[in-house]
N, C-alpha and C positions, 0 to 999 in steps of 0.2 A: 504493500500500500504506500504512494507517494504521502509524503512529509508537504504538510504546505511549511511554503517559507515562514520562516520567522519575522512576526514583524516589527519596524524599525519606528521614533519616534524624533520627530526632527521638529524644533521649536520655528514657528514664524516670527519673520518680523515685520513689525509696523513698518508701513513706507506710509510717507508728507505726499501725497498728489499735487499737493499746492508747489512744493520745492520741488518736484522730480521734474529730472534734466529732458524726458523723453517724455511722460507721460504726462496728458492732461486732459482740460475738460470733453476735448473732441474725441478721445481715445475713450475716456467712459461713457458719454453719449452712444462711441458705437456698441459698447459692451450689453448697454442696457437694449439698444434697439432692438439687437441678435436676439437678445430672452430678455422678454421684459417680465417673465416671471421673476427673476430677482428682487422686484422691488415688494414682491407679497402685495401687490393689491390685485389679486383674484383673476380670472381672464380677461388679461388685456389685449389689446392688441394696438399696434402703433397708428394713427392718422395721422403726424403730421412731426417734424422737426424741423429747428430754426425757424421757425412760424415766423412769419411778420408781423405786426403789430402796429395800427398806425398811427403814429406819432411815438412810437414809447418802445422801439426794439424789438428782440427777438427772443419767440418761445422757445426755451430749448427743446421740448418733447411734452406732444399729444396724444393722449391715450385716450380710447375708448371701450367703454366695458362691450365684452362681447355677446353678453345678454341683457343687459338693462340697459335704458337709456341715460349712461353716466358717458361721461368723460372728465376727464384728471389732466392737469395742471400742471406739469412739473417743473420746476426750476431747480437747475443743478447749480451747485454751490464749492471750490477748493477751497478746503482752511474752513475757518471758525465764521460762522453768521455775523449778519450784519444788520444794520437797517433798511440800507437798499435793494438788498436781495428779499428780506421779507417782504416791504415796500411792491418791489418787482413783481414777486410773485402774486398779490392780491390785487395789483393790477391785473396781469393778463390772465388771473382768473376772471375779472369784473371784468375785462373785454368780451374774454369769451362767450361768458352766460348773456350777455347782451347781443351778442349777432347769434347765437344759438339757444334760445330760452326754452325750445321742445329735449332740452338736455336737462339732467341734472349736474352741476357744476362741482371741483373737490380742487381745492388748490393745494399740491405737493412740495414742498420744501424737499430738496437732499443736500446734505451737505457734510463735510468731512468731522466737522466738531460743532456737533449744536450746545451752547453755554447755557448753562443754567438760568441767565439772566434773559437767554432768548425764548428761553424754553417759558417761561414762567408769562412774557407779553403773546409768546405765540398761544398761551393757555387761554387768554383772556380772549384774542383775536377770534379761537375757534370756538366760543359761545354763541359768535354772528355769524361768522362763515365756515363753513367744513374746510379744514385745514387739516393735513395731515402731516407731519415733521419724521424724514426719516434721516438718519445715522450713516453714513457711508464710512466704512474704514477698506484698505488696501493692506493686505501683506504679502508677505516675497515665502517664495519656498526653493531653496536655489534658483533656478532661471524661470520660474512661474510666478505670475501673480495673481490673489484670487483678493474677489473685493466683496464685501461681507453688507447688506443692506441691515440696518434695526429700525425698527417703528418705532419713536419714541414719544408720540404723541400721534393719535388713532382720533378720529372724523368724530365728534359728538354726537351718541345716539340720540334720539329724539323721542318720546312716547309719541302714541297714539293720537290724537287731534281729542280725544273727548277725555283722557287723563287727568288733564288740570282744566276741567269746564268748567269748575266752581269762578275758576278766576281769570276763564277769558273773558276778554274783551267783547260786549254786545251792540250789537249795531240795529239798524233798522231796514227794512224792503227801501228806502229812498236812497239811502246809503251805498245801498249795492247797483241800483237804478243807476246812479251818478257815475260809480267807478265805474260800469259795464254801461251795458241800455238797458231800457226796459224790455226789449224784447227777448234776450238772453237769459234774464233772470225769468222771463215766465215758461222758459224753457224747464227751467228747475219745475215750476209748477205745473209741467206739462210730465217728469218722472214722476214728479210726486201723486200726481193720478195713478200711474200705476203702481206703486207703491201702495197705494189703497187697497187695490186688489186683493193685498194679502198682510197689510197692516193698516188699518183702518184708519187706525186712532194717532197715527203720526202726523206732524206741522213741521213746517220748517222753521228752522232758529239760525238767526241771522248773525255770525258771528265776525269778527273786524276781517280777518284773511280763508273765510269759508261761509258757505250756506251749509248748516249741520240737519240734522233729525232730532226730535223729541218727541217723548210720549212721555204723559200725565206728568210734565215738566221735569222731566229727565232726558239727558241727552243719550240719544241710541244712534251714533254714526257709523251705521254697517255701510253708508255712503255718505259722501258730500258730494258738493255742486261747487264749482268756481266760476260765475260767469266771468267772461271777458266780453271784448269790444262785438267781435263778429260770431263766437261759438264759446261751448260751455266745456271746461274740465269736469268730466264725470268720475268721478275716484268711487271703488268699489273693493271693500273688503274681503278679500279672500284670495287663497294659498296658488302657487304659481301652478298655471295648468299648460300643456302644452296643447293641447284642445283650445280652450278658451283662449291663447292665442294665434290657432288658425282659425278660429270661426273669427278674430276681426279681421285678419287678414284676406278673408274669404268675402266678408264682408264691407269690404274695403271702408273701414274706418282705422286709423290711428290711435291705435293701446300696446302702452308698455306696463309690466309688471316690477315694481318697488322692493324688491326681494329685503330692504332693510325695515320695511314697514309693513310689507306684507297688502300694498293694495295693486290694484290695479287704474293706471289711469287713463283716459279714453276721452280723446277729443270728439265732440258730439255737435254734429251743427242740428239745426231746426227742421231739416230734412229728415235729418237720420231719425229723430225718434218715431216718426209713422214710419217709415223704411223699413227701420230695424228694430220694431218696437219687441216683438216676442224674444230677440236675443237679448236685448237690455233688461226687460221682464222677467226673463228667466234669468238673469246673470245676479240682478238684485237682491232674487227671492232668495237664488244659495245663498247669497252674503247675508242675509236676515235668518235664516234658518241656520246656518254657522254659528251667526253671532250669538242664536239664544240655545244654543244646544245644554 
């Protein structure tokens, strides 16, 4: 019977990318494009590097999730953080989500030494914006070199939209009239008909950043409503299906599933709800038959 070799135990060393004579940010740019698994944020896949930006530079790397509608942010960083690189990066996040707002946006920091003291403003930052802060170190192993990603500060979860309902914020039907039209919000009152169908005793509740559900003055949001200027965000609670993402496909409506929140969201213009009333209908009733299991 063969003998496996014995094995050998060889220490790394840190290498400075900021001071290396050969290597630099373009070199880890390409490392990460090759596998962008590296950086642990889930299946990415690359759209875009050295982005343009106008007026304000270049993105280093555009990711987008390969099943939900995310895209990531990232700005590379040699050496220890700074202001303008944090700065940077929450700019061409905020560019971004601004020419693509059918995305969810996540702006990524990497950088060789994130300082305690960056670490602590970037805490604050990601209560407003999903910021994610990762760790880049390089070490040498004779003639190799391998480059090690840590997360050291991970996207702020969010609860559920009716979690903290004791202490949202209430608005009124004029409110939501003003930000959208009227004719968008009576769309809301146009599911809420069918909602009837099989929860009688539901209203809508008018909250600052959603149209919710209530029954006997309790909030029950196994849906909300967002209108906008010309069509409605229908958000619908319940578990990712691959079905229920070919029937909109089939249906040629615009729904992605939130795999962090667990809903699904679904652009609906005033067409689509006689069109496709019986998938909406039925797609609700699961989300309410879920929700009171």
């Amino acid at each position: 019977m063969d003998q496996e070799p014995a094995l050998s135990y060889t220490k790394p060393t840190r290498v400075s990318l900021q001071n290396h004579p050969v290597l630099n940010e373009k070199w880890v740019q390409d490392r990460i494009a090759e596998d962008p698994s590296i950086l642990d944020l889930g299946e990415i896949v690359l759209k875009d590097r050295e982005r343009i930006q106008p007026h304000a530079g270049r993105l280093d790397l555009l990711f987008q999730d390969a099943e939900e509608y995310r895209r990531y942010e990232v700005e590379l960083q040699l050496g220890e953080t700074n202001e303008s690189h944090i700065i940077r990066t929450i700019e061409y996040w905020d560019i971004e989500r601004k020419r693509y707002p059918q995305y969810e946006h996540v702006a990524v920091l990497v950088a060789e030494d994130i300082t305690s003291r960056f670490l602590n403003v970037i805490s604050l930052i990601n209560g407003a914006i999903p910021f994610i802060a990762i760790q880049m170190q390089a070490f040498s192993t004779g003639n190799n070199i391998s480059l090690i990603f840590t997360t050291v500060l991970d996207q702020r979860e969010l609860g559920y939209v009716d979690e903290d309902e004791e202490v949202a914020e209430t608005t009124d039907r004029n409110y939501w009239e003003n930000r959208a039209t009227k004719q968008t919000v009576e769309m809301a009152d146009n599911l809420l008909d069918l909602i009837h169908e099989f929860a009688p005793d539901h209203f809508l509740k008018y909250n600052k950043f959603y149209i919710g559900l209530a029954s006997q003055g309790v909030a029950d949001n196994f849906v909300t409503f967002k209108p906008k200027k010309n069509w409605l965000n229908l958000g619908i609670r319940l578990d990712r299906s691959e079905e229920i993402l070919s029937s909109f496909e089939k249906a040629g409506l615009e729904g992605d599933h939130d795999s962090r929140y667990g809903w699904y969201n679904v652009r609906v213009g005033k067409e689509d709800i006689s069109s496709h009333k019986q998938l909406l209908s039925d797609l609700m009733h699961q989300a309410y038959t879920q929700s009171h299991k």
